[in-house]
C-alpha positions as CSV (number, residue, x, y, z in Angstrom):
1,X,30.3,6.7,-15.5
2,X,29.2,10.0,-17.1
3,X,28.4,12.7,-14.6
4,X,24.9,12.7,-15.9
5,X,23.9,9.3,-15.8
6,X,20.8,8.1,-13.7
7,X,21.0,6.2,-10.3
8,X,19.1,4.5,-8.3
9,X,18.5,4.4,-4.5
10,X,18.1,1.1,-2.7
11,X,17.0,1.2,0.7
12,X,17.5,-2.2,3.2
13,X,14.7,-0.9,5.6
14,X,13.8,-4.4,7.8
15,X,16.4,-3.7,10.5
16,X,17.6,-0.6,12.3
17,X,20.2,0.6,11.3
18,X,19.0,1.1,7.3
19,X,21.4,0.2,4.7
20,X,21.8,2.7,1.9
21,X,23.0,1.9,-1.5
22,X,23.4,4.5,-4.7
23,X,24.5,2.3,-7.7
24,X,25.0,3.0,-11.4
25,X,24.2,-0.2,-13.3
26,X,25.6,-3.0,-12.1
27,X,28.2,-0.8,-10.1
28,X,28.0,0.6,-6.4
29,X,28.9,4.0,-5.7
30,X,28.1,4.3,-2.2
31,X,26.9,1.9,0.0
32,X,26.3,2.9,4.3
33,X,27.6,-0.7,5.5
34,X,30.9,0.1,4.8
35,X,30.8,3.7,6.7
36,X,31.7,2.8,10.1
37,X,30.5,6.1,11.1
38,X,26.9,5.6,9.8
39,X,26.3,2.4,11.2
40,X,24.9,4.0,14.4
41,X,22.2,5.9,12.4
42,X,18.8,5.1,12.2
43,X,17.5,7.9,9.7
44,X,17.0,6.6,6.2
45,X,16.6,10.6,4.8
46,X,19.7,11.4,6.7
47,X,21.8,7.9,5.3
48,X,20.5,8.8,1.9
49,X,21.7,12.7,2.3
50,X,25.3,11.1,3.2
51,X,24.9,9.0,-0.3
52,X,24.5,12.0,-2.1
53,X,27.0,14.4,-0.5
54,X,29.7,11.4,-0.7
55,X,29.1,10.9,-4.3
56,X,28.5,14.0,-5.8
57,X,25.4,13.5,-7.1
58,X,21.8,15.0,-6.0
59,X,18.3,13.0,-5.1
60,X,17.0,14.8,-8.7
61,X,19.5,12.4,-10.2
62,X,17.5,9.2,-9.3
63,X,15.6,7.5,-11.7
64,X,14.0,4.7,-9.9
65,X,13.6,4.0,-5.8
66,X,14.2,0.5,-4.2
67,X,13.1,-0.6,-1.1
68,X,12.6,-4.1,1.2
69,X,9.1,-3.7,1.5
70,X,9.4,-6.7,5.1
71,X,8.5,-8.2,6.8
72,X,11.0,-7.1,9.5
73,X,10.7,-4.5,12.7
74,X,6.8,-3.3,11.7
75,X,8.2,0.7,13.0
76,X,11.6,0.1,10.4
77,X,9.4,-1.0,8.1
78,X,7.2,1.5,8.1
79,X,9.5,4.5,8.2
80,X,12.0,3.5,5.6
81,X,8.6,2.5,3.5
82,X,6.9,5.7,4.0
83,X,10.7,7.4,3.5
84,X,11.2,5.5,-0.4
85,X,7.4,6.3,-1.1
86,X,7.6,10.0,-0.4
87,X,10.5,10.3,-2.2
88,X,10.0,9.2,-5.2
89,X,6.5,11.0,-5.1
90,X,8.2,13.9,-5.1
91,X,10.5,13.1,-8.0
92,X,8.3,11.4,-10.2
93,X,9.7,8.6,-10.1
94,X,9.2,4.7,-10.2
95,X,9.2,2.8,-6.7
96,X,10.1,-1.2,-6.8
97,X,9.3,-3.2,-4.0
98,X,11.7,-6.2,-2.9
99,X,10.6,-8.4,0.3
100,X,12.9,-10.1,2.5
101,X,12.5,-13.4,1.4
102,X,13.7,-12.9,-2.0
103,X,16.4,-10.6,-0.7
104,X,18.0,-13.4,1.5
105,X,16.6,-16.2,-0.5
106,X,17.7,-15.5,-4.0
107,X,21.8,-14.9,-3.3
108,X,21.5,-18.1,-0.8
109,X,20.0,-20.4,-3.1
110,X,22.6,-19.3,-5.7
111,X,25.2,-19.8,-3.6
112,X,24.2,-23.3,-2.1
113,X,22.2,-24.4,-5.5
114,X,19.4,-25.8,-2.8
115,X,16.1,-24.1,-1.6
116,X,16.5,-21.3,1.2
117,X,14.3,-20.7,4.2
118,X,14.5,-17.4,5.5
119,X,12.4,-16.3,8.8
120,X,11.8,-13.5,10.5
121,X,11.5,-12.8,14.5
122,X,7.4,-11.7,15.2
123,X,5.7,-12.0,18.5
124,X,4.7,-14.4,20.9
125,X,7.2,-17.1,19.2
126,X,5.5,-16.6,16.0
127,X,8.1,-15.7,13.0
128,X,7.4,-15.0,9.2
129,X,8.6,-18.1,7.3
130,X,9.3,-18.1,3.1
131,X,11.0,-20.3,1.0
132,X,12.6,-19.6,-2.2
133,X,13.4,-22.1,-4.9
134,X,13.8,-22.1,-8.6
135,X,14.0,-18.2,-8.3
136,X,11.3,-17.2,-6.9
137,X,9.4,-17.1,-3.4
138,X,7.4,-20.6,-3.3
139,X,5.7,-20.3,0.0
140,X,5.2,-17.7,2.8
141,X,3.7,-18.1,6.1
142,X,3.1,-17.2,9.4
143,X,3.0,-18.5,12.2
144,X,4.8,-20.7,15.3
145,X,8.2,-20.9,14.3
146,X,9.4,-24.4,14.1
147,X,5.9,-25.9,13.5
148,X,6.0,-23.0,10.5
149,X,9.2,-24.0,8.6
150,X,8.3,-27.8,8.6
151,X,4.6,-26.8,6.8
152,X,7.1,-24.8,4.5
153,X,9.6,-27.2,3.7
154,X,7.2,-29.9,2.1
155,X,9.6,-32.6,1.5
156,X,12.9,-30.9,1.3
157,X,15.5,-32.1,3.6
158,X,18.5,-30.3,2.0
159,X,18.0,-26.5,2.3
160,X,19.9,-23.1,3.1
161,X,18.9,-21.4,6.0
162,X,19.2,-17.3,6.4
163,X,17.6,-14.8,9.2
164,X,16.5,-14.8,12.5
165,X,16.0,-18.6,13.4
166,X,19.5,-19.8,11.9
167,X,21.1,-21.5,15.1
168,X,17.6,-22.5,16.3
169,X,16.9,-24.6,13.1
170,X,19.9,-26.0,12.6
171,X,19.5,-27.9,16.1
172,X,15.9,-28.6,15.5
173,X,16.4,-30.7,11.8
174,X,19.4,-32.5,12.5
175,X,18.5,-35.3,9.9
176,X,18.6,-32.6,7.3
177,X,21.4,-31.2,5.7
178,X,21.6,-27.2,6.3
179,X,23.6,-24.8,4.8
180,X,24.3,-21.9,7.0
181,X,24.3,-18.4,5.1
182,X,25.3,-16.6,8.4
183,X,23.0,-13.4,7.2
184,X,20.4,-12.7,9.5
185,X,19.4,-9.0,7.4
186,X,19.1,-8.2,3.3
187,X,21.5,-6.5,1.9
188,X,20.9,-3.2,-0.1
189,X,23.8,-4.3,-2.6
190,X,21.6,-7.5,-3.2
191,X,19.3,-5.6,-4.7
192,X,21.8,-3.7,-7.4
193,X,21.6,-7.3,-9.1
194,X,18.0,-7.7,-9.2
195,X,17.2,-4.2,-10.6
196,X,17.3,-5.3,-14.1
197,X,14.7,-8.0,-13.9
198,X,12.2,-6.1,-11.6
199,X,11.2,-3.6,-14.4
200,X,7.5,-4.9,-14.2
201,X,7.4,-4.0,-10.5
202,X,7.8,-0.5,-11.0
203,X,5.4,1.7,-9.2
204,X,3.9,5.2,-10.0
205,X,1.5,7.6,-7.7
206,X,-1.0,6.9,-6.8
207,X,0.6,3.0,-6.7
208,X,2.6,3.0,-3.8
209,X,4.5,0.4,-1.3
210,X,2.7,-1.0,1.2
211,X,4.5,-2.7,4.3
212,X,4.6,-6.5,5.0
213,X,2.7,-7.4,8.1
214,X,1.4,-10.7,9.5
215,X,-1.8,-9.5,8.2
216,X,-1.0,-8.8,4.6
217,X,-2.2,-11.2,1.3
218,X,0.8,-13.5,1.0
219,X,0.6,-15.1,4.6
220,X,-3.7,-15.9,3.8
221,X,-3.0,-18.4,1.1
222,X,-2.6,-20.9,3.1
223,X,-5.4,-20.4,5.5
């Protein structure tokens, strides 16, 4: 890798602690999951500092910002959103937006060759519920958990299963077969893959990211 070459940042905000990822192409440089001593810390400005001093390289040597946009913890969202969109204000440079269904849906579905539900934890036994399929998100919802995933399913009766519910699920569709991913978070370094194809994403200010709560667009569709 030449010592000028552009990065990018990609930030796994939907959880405490953040994951951090600098990558060059389809190579990782630095990535904060595998820093035992950072695993503790729930600063995205001070995990992407560490990425910098590690590598070598300096925030002016981004060209392009990636974060998980939720839904996850609403004050992890928010922070780590507010973080990515700041940033790259001040560097003039693109922002891409992933969300957490793709992020757990699109390696799973790979992997299994079968749909994948991913849910989130929300309130009051309510969870965020998507399901991606023939790569992309097909539906997302909100609402009671179980009662949820069955309106997403449709007819499917073999599917993966990633995130909060996975245990829960399995016990509740025992007449499917279920594929457990074992991931209940994204993974930045699942986003170095997808950077490629999310050109058409890219956001300049005054476009910005805007969190995923229970009361944004994609859970109305269905209403």
């Amino acid at each position: 890798m030449s010592a000028t070459e552009k990065i990018s940042l990609s930030i796994e905000s939907s959880a405490l602690p953040y994951g951090v990822v600098l990558s060059a192409g389809s190579e990782i440089l630095f990535d904060s999951t595998q820093h035992t001593e950072l695993q503790t810390l729930k600063d995205a400005p001070a995990l992407a500092k560490h990425a910098f001093k590690a590598t070598g390289r300096k925030a002016s040597d981004l060209k392009r910002i990636a974060i998980n946009q939720g839904p996850g913890g609403t004050s992890a969202i928010r922070a780590g959103v507010a973080f990515a969109n700041s940033l790259a204000y001040s560097l003039g440079i693109p922002i891409i937006a992933v969300n957490t269904f793709e992020l757990l849906g699109a390696p799973a579905t790979a992997r299994y060759n079968c749909p994948t539900v991913v849910t989130v934890k929300s309130i009051k036994g309510n969870a965020y519920v998507g399901l991606y399929a023939d790569g992309a998100v097909q539906q997302t919802l909100y609402g009671p958990m179980e009662e949820t995933v069955r309106k997403a399913l449709g007819e499917h009766t073999t599917w993966a299963v990633a995130g909060a519910h996975r245990e829960q699920l399995i016990t509740a569709f025992p007449e499917h077969t279920i594929y457990d991913t074992g991931y209940k978070f994204g993974l930045a370094t699942d986003m170095v893959p997808m950077l490629p194809n999310l050109g058409s994403r890219e956001l300049r200010f005054p476009q910005f990211v805007v969190p995923i709560t229970e009361q944004s667009l994609m859970f109305k569709q269905g209403e």
